[in-house]
C-alpha positions in Angstrom: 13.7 5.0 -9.4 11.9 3.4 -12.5 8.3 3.9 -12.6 5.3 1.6 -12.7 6.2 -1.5 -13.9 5.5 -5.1 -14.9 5.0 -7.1 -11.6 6.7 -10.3 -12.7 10.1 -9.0 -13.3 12.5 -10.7 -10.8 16.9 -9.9 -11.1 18.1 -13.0 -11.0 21.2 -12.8 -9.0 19.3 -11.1 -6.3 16.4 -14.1 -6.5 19.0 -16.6 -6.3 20.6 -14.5 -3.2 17.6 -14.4 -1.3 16.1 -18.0 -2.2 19.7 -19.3 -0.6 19.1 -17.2 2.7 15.2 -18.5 2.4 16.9 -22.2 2.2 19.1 -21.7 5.1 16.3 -20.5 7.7 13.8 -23.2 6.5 16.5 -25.7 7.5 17.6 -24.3 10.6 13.9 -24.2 12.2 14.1 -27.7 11.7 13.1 -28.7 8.4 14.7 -31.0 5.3 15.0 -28.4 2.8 15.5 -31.3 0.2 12.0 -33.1 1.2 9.6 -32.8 -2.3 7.0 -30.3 -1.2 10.3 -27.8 0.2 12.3 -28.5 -3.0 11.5 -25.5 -4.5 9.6 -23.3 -1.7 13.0 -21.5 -1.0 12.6 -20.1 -4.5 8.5 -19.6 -4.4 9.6 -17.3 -1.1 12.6 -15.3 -2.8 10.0 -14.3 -5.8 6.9 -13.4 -2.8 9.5 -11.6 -0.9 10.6 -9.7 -3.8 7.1 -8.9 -5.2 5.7 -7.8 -2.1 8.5 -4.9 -1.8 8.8 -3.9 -5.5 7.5 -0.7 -3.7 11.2 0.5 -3.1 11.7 0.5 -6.8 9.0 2.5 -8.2 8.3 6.7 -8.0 4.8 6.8 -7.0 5.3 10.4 -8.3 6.2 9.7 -11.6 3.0 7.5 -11.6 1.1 10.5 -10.8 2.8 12.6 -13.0 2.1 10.4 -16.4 -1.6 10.7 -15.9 -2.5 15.0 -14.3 -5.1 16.5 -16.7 -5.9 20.0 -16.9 -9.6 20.2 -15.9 -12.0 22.9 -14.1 -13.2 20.7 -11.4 -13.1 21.8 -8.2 -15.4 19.2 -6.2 -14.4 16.1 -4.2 -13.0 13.2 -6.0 -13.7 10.0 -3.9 -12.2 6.6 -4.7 -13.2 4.5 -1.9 -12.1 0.7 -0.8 -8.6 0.3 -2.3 -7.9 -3.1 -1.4 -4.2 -3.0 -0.2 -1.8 -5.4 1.2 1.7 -4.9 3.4 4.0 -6.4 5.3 4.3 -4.8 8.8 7.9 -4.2 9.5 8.4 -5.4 12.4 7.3 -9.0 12.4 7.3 -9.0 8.5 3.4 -10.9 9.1 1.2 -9.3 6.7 -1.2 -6.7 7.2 -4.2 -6.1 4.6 -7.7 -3.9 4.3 -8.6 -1.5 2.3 -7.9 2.3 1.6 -10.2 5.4 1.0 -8.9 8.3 -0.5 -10.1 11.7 -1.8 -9.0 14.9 -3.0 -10.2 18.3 -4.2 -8.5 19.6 -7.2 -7.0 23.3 -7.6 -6.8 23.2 -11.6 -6.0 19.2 -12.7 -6.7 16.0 -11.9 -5.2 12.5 -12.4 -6.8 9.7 -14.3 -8.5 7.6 -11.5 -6.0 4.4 -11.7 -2.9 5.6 -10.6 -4.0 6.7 -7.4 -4.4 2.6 -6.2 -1.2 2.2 -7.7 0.4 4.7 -5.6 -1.2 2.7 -2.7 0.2 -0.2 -4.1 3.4 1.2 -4.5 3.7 2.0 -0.6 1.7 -0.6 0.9 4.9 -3.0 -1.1 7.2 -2.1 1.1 7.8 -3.0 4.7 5.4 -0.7 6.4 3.3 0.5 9.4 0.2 1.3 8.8 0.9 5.0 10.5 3.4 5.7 8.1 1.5 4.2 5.2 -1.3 6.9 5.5 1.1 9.5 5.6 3.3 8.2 2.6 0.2 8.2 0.7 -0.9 11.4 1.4 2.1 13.7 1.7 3.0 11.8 -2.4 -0.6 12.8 -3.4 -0.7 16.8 -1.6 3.3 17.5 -2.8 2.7 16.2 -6.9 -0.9 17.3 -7.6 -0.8 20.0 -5.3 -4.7 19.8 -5.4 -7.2 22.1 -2.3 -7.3 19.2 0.0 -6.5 15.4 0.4 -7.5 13.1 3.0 -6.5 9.5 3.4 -8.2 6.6 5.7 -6.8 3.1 6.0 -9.0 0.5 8.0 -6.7 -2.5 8.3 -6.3 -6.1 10.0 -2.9 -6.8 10.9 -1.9 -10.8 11.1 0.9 -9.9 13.8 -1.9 -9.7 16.0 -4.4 -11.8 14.9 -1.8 -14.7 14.5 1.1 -14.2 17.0 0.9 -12.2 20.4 -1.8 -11.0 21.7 -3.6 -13.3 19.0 -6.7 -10.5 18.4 -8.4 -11.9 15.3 -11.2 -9.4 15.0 -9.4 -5.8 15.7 -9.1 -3.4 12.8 -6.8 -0.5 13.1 -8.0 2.7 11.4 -5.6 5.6 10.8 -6.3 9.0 8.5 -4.4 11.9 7.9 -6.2 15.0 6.1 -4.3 18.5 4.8 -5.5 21.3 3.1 -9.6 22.1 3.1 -9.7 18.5 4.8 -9.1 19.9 7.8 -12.1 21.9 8.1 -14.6 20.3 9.9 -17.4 20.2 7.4 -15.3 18.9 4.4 -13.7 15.8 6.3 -17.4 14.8 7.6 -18.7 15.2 4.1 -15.6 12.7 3.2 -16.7 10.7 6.1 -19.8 10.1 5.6 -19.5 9.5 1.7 -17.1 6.7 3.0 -19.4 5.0 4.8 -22.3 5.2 2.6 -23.5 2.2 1.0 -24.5 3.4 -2.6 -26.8 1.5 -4.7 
């Protein structure tokens, strides 16, 4: 796997694959492909396709790994309200909120930005949101190998707000904690520093 990198890169033979298969269901649900504003959606749809899963390309480890510091901090480190954005797998309809993570560190820590790109770098792949949280977290407790980690995800997911049972205000929370996260005390103090409004 390459690591992080630029988001605009695109293979050509495999955008010019998928923009033919993009071509061929636009015109069998019943539209002219050849019409001006379809002329060159098929293409538009190949290059969204391909940078919402760039996630299957990139080591969120190695994007870890290029940033761990040696540092005597012990304490919580909080980064709250990662906006991310997915496609659920199963109706490949978008799913989007936001992500709060933490994590006590046992000897390093990591510079503050590569932990949203390693949310980024799951959350571009087709995902649930169940497996999401526990991509996330498993990448971050196996490469920094810090005292705890805990992960929440709130999310809104369009397969139900568009399509079935056409919910438009349900949020689906998920979290998964390891380590001293799963004492009591130190995942409310997570908790509550989540949901405190700080001025």
């Amino acid at each position: 796997m390459a690591p992080y990198q630029s988001l605009e890169e695109y293979n050509i033979s495999i955008t010019n694959e998928v923009k033919e298969r993009f071509a061929k269901i636009i015109s069998e649900i019943g539209e002219d492909v050849d019409r001006d504003g379809l002329l060159k959606t098929p293409e538009r749809a190949a290059k969204a396709m391909l940078f919402l899963t760039q996630g299957y390309k990139q080591d969120p480890a190695k994007v870890l790994e290029s940033a761990m510091f040696d540092e005597d901090y012990h304490d919580m480190v909080i980064i709250k309200d990662i906006e991310l954005y997915s496609l659920c797998e199963h109706h490949m309809l978008p799913f989007f909120g936001k992500a709060h993570i933490a994590y006590i560190p046992d000897g390093h820590i990591v510079g503050l930005s590569k932990i949203p790109r390693v949310v980024d770098i799951f959350a571009r792949r087709l995902q649930v949101q169940e497996r999401l949280t526990h991509d996330i977290l498993e990448c971050l407790n196996s490469t920094l190998k810090p005292k705890g980690v805990a992960v929440v995800i709130e999310a809104s997911h369009m397969c139900m707000m568009m399509r079935g049972v056409q919910k438009q205000n349900s949020v689906t929370t998920t979290s998964g904690f390891r380590g001293q996260f799963e004492k009591i005390e130190t995942r409310n103090e997570f908790l509550k520093l989540i949901s405190a409004q700080l001025s």
